[in-house]
N, C-alpha and C positions, 0 to 999 in steps of 0.2 A: 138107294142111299148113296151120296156120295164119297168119295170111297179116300180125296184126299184134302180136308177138311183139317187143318192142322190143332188142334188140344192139347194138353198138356205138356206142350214144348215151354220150355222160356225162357222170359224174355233177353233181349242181352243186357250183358253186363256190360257196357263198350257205355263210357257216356257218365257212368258216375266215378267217385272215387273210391279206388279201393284200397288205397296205400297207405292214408293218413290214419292208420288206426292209433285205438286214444292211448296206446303204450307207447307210440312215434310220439306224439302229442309229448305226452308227460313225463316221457327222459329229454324231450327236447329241453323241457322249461326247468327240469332237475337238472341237467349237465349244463346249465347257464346261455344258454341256446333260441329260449322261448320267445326272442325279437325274431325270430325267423320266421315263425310260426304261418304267417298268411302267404310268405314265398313256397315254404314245404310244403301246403295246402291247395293254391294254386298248381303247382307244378305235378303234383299227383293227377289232380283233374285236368290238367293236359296232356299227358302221359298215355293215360287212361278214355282221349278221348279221339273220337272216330277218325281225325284226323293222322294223329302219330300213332294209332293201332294199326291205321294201312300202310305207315312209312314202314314199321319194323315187321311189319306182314312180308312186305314187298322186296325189303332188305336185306331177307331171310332167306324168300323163294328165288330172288336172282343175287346170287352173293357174286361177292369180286373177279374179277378176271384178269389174268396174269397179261402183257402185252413184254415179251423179251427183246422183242425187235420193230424195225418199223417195218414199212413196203417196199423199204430198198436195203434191206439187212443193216441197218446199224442200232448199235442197241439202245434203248430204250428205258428197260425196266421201269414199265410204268403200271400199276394196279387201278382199272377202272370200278370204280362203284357205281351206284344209281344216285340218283339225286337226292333219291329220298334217306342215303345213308350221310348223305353230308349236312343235310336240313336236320336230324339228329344230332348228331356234329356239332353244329353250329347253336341246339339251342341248349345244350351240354355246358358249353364252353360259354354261352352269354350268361348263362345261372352259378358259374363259376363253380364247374363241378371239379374242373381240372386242377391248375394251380394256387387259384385262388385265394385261397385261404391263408398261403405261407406271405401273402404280402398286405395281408389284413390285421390290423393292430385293433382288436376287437375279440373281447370274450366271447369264446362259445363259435367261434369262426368254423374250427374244423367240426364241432358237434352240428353245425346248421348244414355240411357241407355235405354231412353225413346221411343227414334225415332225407335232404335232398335226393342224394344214391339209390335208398329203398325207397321215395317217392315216383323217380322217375324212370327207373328201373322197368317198372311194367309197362315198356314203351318197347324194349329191345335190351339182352342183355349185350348185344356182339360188341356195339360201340363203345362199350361204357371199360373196355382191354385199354384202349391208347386214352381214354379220358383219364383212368386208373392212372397209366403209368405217366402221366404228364404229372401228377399230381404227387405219384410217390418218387421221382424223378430228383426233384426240389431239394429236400433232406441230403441224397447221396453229392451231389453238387457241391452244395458249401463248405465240403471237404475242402474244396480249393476256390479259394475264395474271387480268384480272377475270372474262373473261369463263369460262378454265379454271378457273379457283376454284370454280366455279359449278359449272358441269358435268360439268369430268372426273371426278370422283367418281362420278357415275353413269353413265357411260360405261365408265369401267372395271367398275363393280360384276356380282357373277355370279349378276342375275336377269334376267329378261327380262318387261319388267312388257309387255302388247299393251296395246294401245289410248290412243283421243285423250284426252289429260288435260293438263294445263299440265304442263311437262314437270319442273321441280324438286319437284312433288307424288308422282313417280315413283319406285318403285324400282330404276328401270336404266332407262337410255335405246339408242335405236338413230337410231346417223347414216346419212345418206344424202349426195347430192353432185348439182347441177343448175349443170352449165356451158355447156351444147351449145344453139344456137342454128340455126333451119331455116337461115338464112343463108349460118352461119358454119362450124358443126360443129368440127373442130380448131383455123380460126383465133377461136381465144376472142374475140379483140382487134378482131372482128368483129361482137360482140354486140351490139346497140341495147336491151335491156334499161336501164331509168335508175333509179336510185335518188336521192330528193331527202329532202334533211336535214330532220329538224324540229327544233323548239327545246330539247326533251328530249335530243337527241345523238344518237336513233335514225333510221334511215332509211324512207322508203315505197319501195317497189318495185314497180315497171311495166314488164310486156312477158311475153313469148312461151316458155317452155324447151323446147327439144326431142327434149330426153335426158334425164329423173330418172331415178336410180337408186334401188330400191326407195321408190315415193311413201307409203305410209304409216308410215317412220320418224318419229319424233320431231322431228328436226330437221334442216337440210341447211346444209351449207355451197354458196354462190352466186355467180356472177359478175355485175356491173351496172356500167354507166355512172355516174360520181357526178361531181362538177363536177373532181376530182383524176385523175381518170382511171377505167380501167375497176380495179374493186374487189371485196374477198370481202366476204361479209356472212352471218352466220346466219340462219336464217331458221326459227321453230318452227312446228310444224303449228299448234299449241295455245299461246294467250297467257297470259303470266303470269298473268293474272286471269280463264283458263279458256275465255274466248272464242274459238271458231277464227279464226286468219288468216286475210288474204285469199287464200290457196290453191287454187286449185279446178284437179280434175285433168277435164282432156277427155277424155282418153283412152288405154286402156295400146296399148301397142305387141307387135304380133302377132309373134312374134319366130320365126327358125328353130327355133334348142334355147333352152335356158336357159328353160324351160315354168315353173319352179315360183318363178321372182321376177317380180316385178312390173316393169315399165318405162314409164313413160307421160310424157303430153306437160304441162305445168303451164304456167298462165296466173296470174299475178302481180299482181293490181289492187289497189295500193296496200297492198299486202303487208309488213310492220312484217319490220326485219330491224336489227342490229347489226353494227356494222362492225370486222370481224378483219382484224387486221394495219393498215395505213395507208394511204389513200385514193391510187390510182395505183398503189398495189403488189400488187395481185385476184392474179395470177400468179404473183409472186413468194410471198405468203400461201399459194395452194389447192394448187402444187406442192409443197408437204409433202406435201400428203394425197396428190396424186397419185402422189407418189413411194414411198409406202408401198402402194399399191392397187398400184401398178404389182412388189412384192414381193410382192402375194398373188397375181398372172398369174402368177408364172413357179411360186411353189407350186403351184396350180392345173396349169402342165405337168407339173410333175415328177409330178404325182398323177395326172394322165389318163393319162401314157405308162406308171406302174407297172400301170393299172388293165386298158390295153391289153395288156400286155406278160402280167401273171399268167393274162388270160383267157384269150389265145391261146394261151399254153405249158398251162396247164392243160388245153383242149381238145385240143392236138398227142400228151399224153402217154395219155390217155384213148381218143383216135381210133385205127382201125386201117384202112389200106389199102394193098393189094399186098404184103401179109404180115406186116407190120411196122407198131408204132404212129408214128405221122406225125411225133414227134419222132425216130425212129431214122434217117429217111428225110432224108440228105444236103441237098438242098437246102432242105426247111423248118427242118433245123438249123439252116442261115448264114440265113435270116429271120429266126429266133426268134431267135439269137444276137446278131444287128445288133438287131432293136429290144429287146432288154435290156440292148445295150452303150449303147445313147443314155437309156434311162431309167436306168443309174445315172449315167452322166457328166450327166444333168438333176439327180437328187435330189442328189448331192456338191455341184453348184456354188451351188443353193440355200440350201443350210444353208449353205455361206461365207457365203454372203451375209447370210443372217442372222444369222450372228455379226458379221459389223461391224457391220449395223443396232443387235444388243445392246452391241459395246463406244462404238459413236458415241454411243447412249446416255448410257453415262458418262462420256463426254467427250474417247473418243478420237480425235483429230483427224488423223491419218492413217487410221483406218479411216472414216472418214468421207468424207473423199476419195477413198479407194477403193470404196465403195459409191457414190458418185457417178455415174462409168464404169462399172462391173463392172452395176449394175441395170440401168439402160438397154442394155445390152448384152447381158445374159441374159435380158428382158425379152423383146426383140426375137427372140433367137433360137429359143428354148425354145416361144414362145406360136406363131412361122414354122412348128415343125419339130413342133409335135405333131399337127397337121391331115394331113401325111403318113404319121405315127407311127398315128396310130388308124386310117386308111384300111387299110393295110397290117398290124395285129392285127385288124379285122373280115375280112378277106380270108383272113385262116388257119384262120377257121373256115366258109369254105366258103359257103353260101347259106343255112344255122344263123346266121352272124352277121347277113345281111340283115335277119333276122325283129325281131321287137321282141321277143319276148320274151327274147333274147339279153343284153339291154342294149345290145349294142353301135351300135346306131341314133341311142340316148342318149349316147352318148359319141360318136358320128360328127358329129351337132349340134352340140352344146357346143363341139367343138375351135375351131370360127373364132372364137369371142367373144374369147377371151382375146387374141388379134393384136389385135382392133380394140379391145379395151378399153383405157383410158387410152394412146390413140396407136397406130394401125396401124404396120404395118410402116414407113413411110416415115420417120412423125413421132421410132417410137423410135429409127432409126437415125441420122438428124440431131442428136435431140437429142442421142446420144453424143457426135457432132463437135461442136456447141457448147460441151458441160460441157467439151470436151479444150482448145477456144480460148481460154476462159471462163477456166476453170479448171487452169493448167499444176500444180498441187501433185496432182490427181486422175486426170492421164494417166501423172503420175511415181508414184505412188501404185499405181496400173495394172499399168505397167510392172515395176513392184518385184515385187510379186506373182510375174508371170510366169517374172523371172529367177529364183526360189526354186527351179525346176525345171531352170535350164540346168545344161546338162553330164551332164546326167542321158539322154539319148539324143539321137543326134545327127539325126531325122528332124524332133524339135520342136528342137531349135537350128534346122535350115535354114528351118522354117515361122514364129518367131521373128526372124533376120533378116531374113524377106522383108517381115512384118509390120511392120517397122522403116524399110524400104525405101519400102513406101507412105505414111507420112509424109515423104517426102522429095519428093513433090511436090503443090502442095497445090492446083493448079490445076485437076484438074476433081475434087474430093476427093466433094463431094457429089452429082456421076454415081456414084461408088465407093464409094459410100455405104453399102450393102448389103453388096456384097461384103468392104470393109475390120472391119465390126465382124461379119460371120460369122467372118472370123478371129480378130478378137479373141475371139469367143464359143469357139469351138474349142481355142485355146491359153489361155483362161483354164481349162477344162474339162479338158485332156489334161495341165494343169501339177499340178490336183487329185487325176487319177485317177495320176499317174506317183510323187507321194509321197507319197499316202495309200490308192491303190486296188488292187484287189484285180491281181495282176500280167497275170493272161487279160485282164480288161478290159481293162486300161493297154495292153496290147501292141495288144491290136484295134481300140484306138481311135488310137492313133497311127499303126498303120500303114496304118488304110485313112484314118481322117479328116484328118491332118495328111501322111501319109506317099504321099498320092497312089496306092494300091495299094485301089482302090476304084470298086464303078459310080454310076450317078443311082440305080438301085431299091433297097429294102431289100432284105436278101440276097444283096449282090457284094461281101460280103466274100472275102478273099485266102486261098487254100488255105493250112492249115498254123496257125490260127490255131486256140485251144482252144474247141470250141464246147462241149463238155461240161465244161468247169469253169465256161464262163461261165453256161449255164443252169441246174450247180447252185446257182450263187449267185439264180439269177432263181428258181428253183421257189417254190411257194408253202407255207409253214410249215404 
């Protein structure tokens, strides 16, 4: 008998789409977005197909290499990639993931830009750090309006020009962001970096960074001590007049996942930078950017938990054991079913979101205040809940998903970055309670939102006034810190899925997540609940 005869393996998933599920679909063409529709569609199925699955295979297993010096000692700092990280790169930047958006006078620009993100995401998440912050870059900028004259133009533009060159000689530029400090890490205001003025207007810049994000961008936005306080400042690898800055990178940082972007430590000696926004206000300036970076995490979950969610269902439907293929078999139903119920109430509340980011754009000032709370909030909870979300889709497929060739090793790495990127768990849930102190037009904003769904079931009415109930006492709010904006995240999500989603979901997700009829594992979901209409919405096209 022959003894290696291969059955019940299958087949791959490499090849079709697994991104554009029909919740992508139909917040696309809800959030005014739905002329996008055959680029989002396309772009998943290139993503997703044999070709860019071996660029971010390959991008992954040989990540970047630091070069400090050349062959006769002089320095350098230059970071080599593979080709296949800049062919990523490049078709990032042609589909206008990056800046894009901010120079499009077009509804629904940043909701297209969006869908884009979790389409083509399951390509590679490493690259999509300097696509991010080219993009959340834009907003912190026009603080100062000379100095976006300058640049955003090519910042939005859809080339990707590599390499060190003064950067307005460029045909597209790529930002990066350097605020972390060994010290300090989240308290910025910890920094000892100094920046001292010269006569010219510009600044020198001295001290330590201990987080850059992608170091060989073009340009970074930075935080330093200046005699006004701590302050933002740009900072170009390459001087107007071609000569490098004084930039010099020590060394990248050996990171768990996230292999194919670069991360290193940068030392500053008297390093020429420009001062965005106004001296004292670093914080109030670079949280633009932040705040848009902290929009492409929670895209980033909605995209890992799709990417989770199609693998495993695709192997359950493929696999056979005890007579039956693994999705017919009851209990890996209510798995597969919970974690497809959590990745579309991820991907619904994302596109919200980026619909307000698109209409704040043009100047709507109540969605404005609503993206305020609602980001930080989905931030928090989305980048929390996908590290158990991808544990739990590598786990369906057995000791196949352990292996690397699975992928899913590469998606079990990557899950924790996005929590701790722009504010771990702690920071994003405080800062929700501050915007709510801070800002009472943004918590009423919030609230609005949520009542659009009351009276519409009475399990989110009762999770709704309880919700209401813990602002009512505000004395240890930030011990309850976690727990209050988990609910927020929940009743913003179950308010989206009850009058706009598909009604299996809606039903599943209120009754076990709001509705208390639910365990800690994925998979305890409540008898009686449709798990075969929820996963024909999750199959893969």
């Amino acid at each position: 008998m022959p003894t290696h005869d291969v059955f019940n393996q299958v087949p791959p998933l490499v090849g079709t789409d697994i991104s554009t599920h029909p919740a992508l679909i139909e917040g696309l063409h809800r959030e005014g977005a739905g002329w996008a529709e055959d680029e989002v569609r396309a772009l998943g199925a290139l993503g997703n197909g044999e070709h860019f699955q071996t660029a971010g295979r390959l991008a992954n297993e040989h990540p970047p290499v630091l070069h400090t010096h050349d062959r006769y000692g002089n320095r350098v700092d230059e970071v080599e990639y593979l080709p296949e990280y800049h062919e990523l790169m490049t078709t990032a930047v042609q589909h206008g993931l990056h800046g894009t958006p901010w120079a499009e006078d077009r509804v629904g620009a940043h909701v297209a830009r969006a869908a884009k993100v979790v389409s083509w995401g399951v390509a590679d998440a490493g690259h999509l750090c300097p696509i991010s912050m080219t993009y959340a870059v834009v907003p912190a900028l026009r603080t100062t309006p000379d100095l976006a004259a300058q640049y955003e133009p090519l910042l939005t533009n859809r080339e990707y020009d590599f390499g060190l060159r003064a950067p307005l000689d460029k045909r597209g530029l790529i930002a990066g962001m350097s605020m972390t400090e060994k010290q300090g890490g989240s308290d910025v205001r910890a920094n000892t970096t100094q920046a001292v003025p010269t006569s010219d207007g510009t600044y020198r810049l001295t001290g330590h960074k201990w987080f850059t994000s992608a170091p060989m961008s073009d340009l970074f936005l930075t935080l330093a001590q200046a005699q006004g306080g701590l302050s933002c400042f740009l900072v170009p690898r390459v001087l107007p007049d071609g000569t490098r800055n004084a930039f010099f990178l020590q060394r990248l940082k050996d990171k768990l996942g996230n292999k194919s972007n670069a991360s290193g430590e940068v030392e500053y000696d008297g390093a020429l930078g420009w001062l965005v926004g106004e001296e004292g206000r670093g914080v109030a300036t670079i949280i633009e950017m932040v705040n848009m970076t902290r929009l492409d995490c929670a895209l980033m979950a909605a995209g890992g938990m799709r990417i989770g969610t199609a693998t495993a269902l695709h192997h359950a439907t493929h696999r056979h054991a005890f007579g039956k293929a693994l999705v017919d078999q009851p209990a890996m139903a209510n798995v597969l079913a919970d974690l497809a119920v959590d990745s579309e109430a991820a991907t619904s509340v994302v596109l919200r979101i980026a619909g307000a980011v698109d209409r704040a754009a043009r100047g709507d000032a109540a969605e404005k205040a609503f993206r305020r709370v609602a980001l930080s909030v989905t931030k928090y909870w989305l980048c929390k809940r996908l590290a158990s979300h991808t544990v739990e889709a590598l786990e369906c497929l057995g000791g196949n998903g352990y292996v690397e060739e699975s992928g899913m090793p590469r998606l079990y790495r990557e899950a924790p970055l996005i929590s701790i990127w722009e504010g771990s768990g702690n920071v994003a849930a405080l800062d929700t309670l501050r915007a709510m102190g801070r800002e009472p037009e943004a918590i009423e904003a919030f609230f609005g939102e949520l009542d659009l769904a009351a009276g519409t079931d009475a399990r989110y009415d009762d999770a709704l006034a309880l919700l209401r109930k813990q602002f009512s006492d505000l004395d240890d709010l930030p011990f309850r810190a976690r727990r209050v904006v988990e609910q927020m995240a929940l009743l913003l999500q179950g308010s989206l899925l009850l009058r706009h989603g598909d009604p299996a979901v809606a039903e599943a997700f209120v009754r076990s997540r709001l509705g208390g009829d639910w365990g800690i594992a994925y998979g305890t979901l409540p008898a009686g609940v449709d798990t075969a209409a929820i996963l024909d919405r999750a199959r893969v096209g």
